[in-house]
C-alpha positions as CSV (number, residue, x, y, z in Angstrom):
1,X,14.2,2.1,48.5
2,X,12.7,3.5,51.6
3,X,15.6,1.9,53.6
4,X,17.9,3.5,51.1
5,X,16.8,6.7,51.7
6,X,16.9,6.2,55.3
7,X,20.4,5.4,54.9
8,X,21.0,8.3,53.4
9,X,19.8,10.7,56.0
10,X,21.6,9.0,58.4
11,X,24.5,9.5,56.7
12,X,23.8,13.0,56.3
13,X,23.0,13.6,60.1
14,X,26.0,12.1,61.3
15,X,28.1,14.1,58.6
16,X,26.5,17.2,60.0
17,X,27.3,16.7,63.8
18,X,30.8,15.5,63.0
19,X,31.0,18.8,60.8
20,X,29.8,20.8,63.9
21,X,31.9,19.2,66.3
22,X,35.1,20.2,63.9
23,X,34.1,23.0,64.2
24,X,33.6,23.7,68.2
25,X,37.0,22.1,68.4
26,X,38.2,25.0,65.7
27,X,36.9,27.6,67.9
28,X,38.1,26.1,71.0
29,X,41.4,25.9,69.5
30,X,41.2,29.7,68.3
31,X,40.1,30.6,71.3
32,X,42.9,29.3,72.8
33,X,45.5,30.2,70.5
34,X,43.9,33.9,70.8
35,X,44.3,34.1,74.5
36,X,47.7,32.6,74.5
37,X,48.3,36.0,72.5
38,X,47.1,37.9,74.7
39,X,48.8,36.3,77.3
40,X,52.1,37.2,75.6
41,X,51.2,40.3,74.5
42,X,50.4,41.8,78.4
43,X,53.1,40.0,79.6
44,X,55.6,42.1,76.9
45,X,53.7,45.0,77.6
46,X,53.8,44.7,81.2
47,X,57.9,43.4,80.2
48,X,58.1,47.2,79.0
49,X,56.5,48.9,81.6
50,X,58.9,47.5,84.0
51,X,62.0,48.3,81.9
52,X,60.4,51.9,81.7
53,X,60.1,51.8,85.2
54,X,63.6,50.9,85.6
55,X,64.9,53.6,83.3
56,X,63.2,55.8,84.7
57,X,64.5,55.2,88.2
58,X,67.7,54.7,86.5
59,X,67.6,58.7,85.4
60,X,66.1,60.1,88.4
61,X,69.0,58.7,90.9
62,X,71.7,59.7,88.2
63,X,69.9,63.2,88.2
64,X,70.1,63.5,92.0
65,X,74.0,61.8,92.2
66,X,74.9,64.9,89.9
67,X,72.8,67.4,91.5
68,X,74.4,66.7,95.4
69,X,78.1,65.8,93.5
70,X,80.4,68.3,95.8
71,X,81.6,70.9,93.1
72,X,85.0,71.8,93.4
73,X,86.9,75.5,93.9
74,X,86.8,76.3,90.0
75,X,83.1,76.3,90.0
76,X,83.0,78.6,92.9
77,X,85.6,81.1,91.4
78,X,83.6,81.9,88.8
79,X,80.3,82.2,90.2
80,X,81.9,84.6,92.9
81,X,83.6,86.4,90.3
82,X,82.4,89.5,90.5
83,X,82.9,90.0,94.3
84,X,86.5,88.8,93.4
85,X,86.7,91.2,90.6
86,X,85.3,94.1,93.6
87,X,88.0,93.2,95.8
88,X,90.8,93.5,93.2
89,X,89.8,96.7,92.1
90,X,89.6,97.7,95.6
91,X,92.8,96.6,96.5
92,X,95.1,97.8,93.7
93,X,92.8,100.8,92.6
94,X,91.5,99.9,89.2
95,X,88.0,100.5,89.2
96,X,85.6,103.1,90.0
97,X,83.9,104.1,93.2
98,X,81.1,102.2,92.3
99,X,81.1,99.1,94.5
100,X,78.6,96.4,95.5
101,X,80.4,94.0,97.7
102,X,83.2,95.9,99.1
103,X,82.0,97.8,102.0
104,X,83.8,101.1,102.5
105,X,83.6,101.3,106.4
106,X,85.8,98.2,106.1
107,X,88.3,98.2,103.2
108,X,90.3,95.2,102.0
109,X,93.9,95.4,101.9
110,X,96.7,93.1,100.7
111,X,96.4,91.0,103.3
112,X,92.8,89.9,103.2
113,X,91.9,86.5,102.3
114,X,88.6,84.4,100.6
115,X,87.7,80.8,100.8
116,X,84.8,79.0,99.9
117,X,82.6,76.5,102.5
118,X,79.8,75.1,102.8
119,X,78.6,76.1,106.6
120,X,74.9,74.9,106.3
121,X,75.9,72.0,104.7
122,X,73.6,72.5,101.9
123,X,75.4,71.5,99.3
124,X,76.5,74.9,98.0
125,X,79.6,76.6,99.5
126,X,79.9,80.4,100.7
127,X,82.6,82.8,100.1
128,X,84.1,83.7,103.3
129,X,86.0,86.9,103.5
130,X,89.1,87.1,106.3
131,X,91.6,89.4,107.4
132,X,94.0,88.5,110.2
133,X,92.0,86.8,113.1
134,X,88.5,87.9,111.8
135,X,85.9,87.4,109.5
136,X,84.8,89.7,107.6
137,X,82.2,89.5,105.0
138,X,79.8,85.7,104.4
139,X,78.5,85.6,101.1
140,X,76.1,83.0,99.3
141,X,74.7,82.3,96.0
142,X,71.4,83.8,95.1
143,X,70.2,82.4,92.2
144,X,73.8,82.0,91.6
145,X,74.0,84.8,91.9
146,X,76.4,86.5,94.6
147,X,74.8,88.0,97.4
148,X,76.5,89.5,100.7
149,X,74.3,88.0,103.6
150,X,75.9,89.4,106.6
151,X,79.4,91.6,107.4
152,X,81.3,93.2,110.3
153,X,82.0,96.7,110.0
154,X,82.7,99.8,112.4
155,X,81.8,98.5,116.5
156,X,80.1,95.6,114.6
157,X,81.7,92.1,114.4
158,X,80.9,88.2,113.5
159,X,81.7,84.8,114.3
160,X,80.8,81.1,113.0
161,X,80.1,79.2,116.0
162,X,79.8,75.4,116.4
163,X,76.7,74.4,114.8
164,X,77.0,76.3,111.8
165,X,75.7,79.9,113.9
166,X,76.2,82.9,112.9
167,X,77.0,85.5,115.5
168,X,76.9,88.8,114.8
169,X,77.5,91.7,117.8
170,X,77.7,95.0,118.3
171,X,78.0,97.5,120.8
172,X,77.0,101.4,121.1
173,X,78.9,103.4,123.9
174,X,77.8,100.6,127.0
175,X,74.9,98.9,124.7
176,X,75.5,95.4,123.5
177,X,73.2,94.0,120.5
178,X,73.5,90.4,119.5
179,X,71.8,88.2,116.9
180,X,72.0,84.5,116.3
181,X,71.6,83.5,113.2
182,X,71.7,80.3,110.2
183,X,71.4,79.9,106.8
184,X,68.4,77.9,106.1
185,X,68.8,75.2,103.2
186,X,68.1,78.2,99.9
187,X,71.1,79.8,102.0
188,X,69.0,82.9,103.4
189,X,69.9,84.1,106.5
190,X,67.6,83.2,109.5
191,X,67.4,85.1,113.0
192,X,67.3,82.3,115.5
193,X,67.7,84.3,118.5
194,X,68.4,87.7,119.8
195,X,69.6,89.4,122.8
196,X,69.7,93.1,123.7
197,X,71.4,94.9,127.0
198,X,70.8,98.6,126.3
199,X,71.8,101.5,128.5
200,X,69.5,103.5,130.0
201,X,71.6,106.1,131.9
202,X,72.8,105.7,135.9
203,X,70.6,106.0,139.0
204,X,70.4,108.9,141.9
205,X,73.5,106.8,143.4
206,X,75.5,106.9,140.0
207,X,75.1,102.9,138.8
208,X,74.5,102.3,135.0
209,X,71.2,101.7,134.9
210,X,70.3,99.1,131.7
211,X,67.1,97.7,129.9
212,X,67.2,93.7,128.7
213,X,65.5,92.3,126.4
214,X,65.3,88.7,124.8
215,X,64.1,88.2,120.9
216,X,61.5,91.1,121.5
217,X,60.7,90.8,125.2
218,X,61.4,92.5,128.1
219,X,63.9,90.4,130.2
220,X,65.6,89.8,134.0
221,X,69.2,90.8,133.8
222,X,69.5,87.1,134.6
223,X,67.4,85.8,131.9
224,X,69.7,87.5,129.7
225,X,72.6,86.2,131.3
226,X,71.3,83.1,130.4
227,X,71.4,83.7,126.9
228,X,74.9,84.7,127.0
229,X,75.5,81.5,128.6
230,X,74.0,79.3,126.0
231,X,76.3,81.1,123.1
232,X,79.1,81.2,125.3
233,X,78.9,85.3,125.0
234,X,81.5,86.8,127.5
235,X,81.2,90.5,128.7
236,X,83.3,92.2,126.0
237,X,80.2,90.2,123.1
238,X,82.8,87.5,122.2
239,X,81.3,83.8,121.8
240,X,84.0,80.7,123.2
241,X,81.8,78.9,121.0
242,X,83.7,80.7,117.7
243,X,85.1,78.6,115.2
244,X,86.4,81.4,113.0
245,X,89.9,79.6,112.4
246,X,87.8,76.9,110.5
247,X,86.7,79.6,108.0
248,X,89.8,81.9,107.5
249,X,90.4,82.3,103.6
250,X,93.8,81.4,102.3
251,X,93.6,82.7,98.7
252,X,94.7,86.1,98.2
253,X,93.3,88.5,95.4
């Protein structure tokens, strides 16, 4: 009997360690069955991030593509619209006096001309006012907005010069005033350089007697000179740089 019951327990031990190891080898099993999941679901979570990723790439280059497309003429005639509109009235007398583009001093006729170009190269194109060999009147979307920016008028002319300058000069009896300028990339005009030979009456021996001066400073009639040179600025305040027959407007109002 004694044997018997030692039988028994031995029995019952070994049923008890076999019963544990089932049941490591269930947990290892889980274990592993639970980090395989895991497994799979970082990798189709990081799977999503990268198609995210991708999409949102995707969006942002389509955005920019559409936002730098080159718009054509259309667009540009109805955003300039209302100087368009100015100028017609002008022209055939069938609006009122009150006028926002047109400048008085220097009325359109029949024979004036616009365009539209882009002379920053920005993106966005100006109107370009024209009659016969000169330009008259540069104007640039605010906002988008119209906006004139700079204009010739009485003693007082422009030029587009290579580069995308803008010279403007004018002169008062034997005083000659010029300003270089560029639209910067929100099309706002920019003085990049300025020039100034002012007269300041003759001598005891009768010779004109004039004052120089170079973006704010008191200059040598040389040093001036030298700024003439650089824009190509002849005596009479006319640039050989000038590329005004790039700009001259061939739609008529």
């Amino acid at each position: 009997m004694v044997k018997l019951g030692l039988f028994k327990k031995r029995i019952m031990l070994t049923t008890g360690i076999f019963a544990i190891l089932i049941g490591l080898s269930g947990c290892v099993e889980h274990k592993k069955n639970a980090d395989a999941k895991t497994i799979e679901e970082t990798t189709s979570v990081e799977d999503d991030k990268t198609e995210e990723t991708t999409q949102i790439k995707e969006t942002t280059l389509s955005e920019e593509t559409e936002t730098i497309a080159e718009r054509d003429d259309s667009y540009y005639m109805e955003k300039y619209a209302p100087v368009i509109e100015e100028y017609k009235s002008w022209i055939y007398g069938t609006g009122s006096d009150n006028y926002v583009y047109v400048d008085p001093n220097i009325p359109p006729d029949k024979s004036s001309r616009y365009g539209f170009i882009d002379i920053n190269g920005n993106g966005s194109k100006e109107m370009i006012t024209s009659s016969g060999e000169y330009i008259n009147m540069i104007y640039t979307l605010d906002n988008e907005v119209p906006t004139l920016v700079v204009g010739s008028g009485i003693r007082l002319w422009i030029e587009i010069l290579d580069g995308g300058y803008i010279f403007q000069g004018s002169h008062s009896g034997s005083s000659y005033y010029y300003d270089i300028y560029q639209l910067d990339n929100n099309d706002k005009l920019i003085n990049v350089s300025s020039a100034i030979k002012e007269y300041n009456g003759s001598d005891k021996n009768g010779s004109d007697i004039f004052e120089y001066k170079v973006n704010g400073t008191d200059v040598s009639e040389s040093e001036f000179d030298m700024f003439c040179q650089e824009y190509a600025i002849d005596e009479n305040g006319f640039s050989g740089r000038g590329t005004d027959p790039m700009y001259f407007g061939t739609n008529e109002f």
